[in-house]
Each structure stands twice: as structure tokens, then as C-alpha cells.
C-alpha positions in Angstrom: 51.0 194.7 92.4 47.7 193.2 92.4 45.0 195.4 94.5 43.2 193.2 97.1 39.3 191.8 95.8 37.2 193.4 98.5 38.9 196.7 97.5 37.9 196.8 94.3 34.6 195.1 95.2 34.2 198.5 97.6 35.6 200.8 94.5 33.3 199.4 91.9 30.1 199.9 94.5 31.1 203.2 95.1 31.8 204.2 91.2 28.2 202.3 90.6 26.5 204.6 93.1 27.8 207.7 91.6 27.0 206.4 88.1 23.9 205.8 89.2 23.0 208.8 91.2 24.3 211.0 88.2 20.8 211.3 86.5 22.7 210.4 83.1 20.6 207.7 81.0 23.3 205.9 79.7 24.3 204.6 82.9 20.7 203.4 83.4 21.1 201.7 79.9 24.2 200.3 80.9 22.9 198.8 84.0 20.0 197.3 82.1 22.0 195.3 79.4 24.4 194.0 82.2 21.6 192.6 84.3 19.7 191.0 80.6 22.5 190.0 79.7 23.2 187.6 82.9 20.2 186.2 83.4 19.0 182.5 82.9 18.6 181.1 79.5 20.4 178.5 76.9 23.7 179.2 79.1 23.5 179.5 82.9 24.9 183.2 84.6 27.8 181.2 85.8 28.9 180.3 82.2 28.1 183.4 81.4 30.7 184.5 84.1 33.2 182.0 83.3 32.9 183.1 79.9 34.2 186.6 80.4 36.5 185.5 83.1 38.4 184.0 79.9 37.8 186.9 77.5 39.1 189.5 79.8 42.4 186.6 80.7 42.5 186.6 77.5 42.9 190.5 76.5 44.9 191.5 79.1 47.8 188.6 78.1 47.2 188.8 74.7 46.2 192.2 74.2 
């Protein structure tokens, strides 16, 4: 049932490459909001991961 972490750790580098390598802005965008969006401020990135650890706990048993 559940697919093993370094799998999808490999999947999710591979699907970033492509994204990347794709010439298309919006994954450029994309890329640039994530990596804002983690770094130090009022809340440390490992909140900020903990954080969405809940949200997405949340949505898929609540969803």
C-alpha cells in the first residue's frame, strides 16, 4: 500500500528535473515560491515543514 520514501524521493527528483529542463516559466515560478516560502523568518523551515506535514494529514483523512 504505501510506496517506500526513497522511491518517491527518486520520483519527485526526476519529475523536478524534467519540470525544470522543460523551458516552461511557471515551473521556474513554482520553484521560486517554494524555496521563499521556506526560508528563515518569524517561524523556522522546520515549523514551516511541520506545518504542512499537518495540513496535508489533515486533507487526505478529512478530505
Amino acid at each position: 500500500m504505501f510506496i517506500d520514501t526513497d522511491e518517491i524521493r527518486r520520483l519527485r527528483q526526476k519529475y523536478y528535473l524534467q519540470m525544470q529542463q522543460s523551458g516552461i516559466k511557471t515551473f521556474q515560478d513554482m520553484d521560486k515560491i517554494e524555496m521563499e516560502s521556506l526560508e528563515g523568518g518569524e517561524l523556522a523551515q522546520k515549523y514551516k515543514e511541520l506545518i504542512a506535514l499537518g495540513i496535508s494529514i489533515s486533507n487526505a483523512c478529512y478530505g
